[in-house]
TIROKOL-347118 format. One record per residue: residue number from 0; residue in one letter; chain; x, y, z of N, C-alpha, C in turn. Coordinates in steps of 0.05 Angstrom, whole numbers, plus 32768, in hexadecimal, padded with zeros to 4 digits. Layout:
[NUM 'A' 'A' [X Y Z] [X Y Z] [X Y Z]],
...
//
This chain:
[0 'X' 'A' [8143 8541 8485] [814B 8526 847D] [815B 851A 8494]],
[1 'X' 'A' [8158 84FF 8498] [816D 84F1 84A9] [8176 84EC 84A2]],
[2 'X' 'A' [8197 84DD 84AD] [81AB 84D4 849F] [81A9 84BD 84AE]],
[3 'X' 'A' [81AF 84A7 8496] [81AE 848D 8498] [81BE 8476 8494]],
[4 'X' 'A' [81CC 8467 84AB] [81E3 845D 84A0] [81E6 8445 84AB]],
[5 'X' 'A' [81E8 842E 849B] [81E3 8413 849D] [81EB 8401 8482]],
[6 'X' 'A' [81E6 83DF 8483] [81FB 83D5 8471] [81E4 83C3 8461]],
[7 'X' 'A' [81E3 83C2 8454] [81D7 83A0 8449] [81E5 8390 8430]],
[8 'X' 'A' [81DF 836F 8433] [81EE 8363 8425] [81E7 835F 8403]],
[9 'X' 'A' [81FB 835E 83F3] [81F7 8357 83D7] [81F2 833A 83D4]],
[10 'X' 'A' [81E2 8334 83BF] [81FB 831B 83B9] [8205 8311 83A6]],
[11 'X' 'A' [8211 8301 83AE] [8232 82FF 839E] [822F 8303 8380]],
[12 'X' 'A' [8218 82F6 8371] [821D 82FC 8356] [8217 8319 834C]],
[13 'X' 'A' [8213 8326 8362] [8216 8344 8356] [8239 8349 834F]],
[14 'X' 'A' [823F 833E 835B] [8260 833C 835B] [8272 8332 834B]],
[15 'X' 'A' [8266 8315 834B] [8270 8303 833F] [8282 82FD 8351]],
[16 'X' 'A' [827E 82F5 8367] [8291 82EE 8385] [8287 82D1 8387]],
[17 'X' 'A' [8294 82CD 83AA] [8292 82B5 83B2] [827A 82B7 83C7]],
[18 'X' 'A' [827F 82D2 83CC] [826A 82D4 83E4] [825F 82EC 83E3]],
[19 'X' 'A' [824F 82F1 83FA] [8239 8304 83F3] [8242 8312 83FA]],
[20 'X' 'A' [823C 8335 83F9] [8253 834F 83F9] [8240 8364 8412]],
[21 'X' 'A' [8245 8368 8426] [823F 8377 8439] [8244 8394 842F]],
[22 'X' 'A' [8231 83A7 841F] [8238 83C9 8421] [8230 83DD 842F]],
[23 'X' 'A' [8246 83EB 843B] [8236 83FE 844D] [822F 8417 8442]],
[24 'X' 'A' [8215 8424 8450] [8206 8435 843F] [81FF 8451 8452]],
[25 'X' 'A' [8209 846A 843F] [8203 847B 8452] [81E9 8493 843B]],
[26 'X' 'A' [81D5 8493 8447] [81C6 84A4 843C] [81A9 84B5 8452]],
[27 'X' 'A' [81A2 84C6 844A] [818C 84D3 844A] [816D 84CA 8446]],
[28 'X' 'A' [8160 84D0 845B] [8147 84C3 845B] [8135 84D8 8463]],
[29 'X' 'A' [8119 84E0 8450] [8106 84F2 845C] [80EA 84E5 8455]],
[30 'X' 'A' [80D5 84E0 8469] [80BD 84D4 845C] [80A8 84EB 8464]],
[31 'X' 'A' [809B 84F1 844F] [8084 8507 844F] [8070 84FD 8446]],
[32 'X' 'A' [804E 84FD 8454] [803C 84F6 8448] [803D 84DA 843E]],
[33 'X' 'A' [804C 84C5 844A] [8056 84AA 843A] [8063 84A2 8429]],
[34 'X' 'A' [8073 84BF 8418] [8081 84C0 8408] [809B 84C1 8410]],
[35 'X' 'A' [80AB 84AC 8400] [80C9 84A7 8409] [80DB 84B3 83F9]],
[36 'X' 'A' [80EE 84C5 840B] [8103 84D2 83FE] [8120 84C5 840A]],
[37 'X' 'A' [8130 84B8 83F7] [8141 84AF 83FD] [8154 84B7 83E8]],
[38 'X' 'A' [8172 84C3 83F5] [8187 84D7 83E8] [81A0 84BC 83ED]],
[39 'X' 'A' [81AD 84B2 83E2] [81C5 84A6 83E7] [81DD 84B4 83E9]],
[40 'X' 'A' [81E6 84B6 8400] [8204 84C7 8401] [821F 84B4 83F2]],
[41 'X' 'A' [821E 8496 83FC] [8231 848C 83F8] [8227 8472 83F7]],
[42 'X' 'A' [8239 845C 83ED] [8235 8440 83E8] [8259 843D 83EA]],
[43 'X' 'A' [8259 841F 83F9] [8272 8419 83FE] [827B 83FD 8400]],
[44 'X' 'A' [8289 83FA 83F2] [828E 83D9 83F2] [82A5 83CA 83F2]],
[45 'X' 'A' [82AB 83C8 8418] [82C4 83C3 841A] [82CC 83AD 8410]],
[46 'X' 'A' [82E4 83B4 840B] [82F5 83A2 83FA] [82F8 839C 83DA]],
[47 'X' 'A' [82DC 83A5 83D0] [82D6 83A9 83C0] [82DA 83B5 83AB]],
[48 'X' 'A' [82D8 83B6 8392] [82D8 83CF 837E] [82BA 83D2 8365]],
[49 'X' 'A' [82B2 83E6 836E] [829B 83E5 8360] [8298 83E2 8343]],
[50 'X' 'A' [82B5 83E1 833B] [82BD 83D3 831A] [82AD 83B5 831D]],
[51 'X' 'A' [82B0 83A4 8330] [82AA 838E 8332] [828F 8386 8333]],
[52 'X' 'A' [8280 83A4 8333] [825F 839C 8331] [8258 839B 831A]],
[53 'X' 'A' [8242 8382 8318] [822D 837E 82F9] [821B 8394 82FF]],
[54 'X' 'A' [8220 83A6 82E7] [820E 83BC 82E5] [81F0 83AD 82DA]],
[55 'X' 'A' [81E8 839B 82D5] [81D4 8392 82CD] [81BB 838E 82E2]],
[56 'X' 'A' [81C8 8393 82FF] [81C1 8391 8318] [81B9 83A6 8323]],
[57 'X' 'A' [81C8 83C0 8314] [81BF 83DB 8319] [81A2 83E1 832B]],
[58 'X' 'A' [818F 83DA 8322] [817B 83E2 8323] [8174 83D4 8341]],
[59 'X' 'A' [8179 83B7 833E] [8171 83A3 835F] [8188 83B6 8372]],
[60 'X' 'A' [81A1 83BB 8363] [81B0 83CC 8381] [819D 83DF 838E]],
[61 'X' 'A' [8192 83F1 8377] [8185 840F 8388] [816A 8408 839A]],
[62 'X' 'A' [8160 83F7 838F] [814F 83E4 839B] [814E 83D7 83BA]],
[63 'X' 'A' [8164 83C8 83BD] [816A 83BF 83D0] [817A 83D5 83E2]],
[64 'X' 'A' [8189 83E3 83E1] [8195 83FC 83E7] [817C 840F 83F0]],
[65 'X' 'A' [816A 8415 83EA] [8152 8426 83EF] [8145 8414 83FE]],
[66 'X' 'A' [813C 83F9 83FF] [812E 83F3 8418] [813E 83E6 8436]],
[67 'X' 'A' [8155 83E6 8435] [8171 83DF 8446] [8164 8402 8453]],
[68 'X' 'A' [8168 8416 844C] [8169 8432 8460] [8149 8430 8460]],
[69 'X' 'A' [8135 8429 8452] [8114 8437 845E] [8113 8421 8476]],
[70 'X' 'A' [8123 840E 8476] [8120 83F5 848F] [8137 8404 84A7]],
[71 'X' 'A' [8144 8411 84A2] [8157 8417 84B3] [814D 8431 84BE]],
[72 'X' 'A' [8140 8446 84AF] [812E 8457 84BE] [811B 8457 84C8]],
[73 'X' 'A' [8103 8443 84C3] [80F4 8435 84D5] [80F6 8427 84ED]],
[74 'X' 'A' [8112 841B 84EA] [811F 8414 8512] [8121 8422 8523]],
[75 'X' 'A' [8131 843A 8507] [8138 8454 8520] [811A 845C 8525]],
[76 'X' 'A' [810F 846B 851E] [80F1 846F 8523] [80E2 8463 853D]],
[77 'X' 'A' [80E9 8447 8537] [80D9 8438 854A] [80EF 843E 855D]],
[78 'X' 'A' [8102 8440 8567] [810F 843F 857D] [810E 8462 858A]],
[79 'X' 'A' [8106 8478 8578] [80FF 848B 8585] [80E4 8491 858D]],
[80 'X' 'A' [80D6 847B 8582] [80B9 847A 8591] [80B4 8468 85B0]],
[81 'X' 'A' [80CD 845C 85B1] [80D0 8449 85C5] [80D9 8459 85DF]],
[82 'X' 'A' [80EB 8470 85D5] [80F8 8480 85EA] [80E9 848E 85F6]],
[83 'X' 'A' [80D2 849E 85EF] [80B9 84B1 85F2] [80A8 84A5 85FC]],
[84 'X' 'A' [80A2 8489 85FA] [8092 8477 860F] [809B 8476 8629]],
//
């Protein structure tokens, strides 16, 4: 598995904020046969308190959270195919 660590933005009415909420995300990434394994170590939201999330959103978080790292292991990817060229 790689470890994968990068941020992407909420927005606000997951919050119920003024603005949209930047979380940084640290997890685990393995792709086999095209199959995506993605482990979340951590979710983090500075300033934040995750009391303040609409759990009704639940489902778009893991969502968005899971394609924020298959996009962030795909850069890396491409940038170690870049090095080997």
């Amino acid at each position: 598995m790689t470890p994968i660590f990068t941020s992407v933005r909420l927005p606000k009415k997951w919050f119920n904020s003024d603005l949209d909420i930047n979380v940084n995300i640290t997890a685990f990434v393995s792709v086999v046969d095209d199959t995506w394994s993605i482990r979340m170590h951590s979710i983090s939201y500075p300033g934040w308190s995750s009391a303040s999330f609409d759990n009704s959103y639940k489902q778009d978080l893991y969502e968005l959270v899971e394609q924020g790292c298959m996009e962030k292991y795909a850069q890396e990817k491409l940038k170690q195919e870049d090095y080997v060229l």
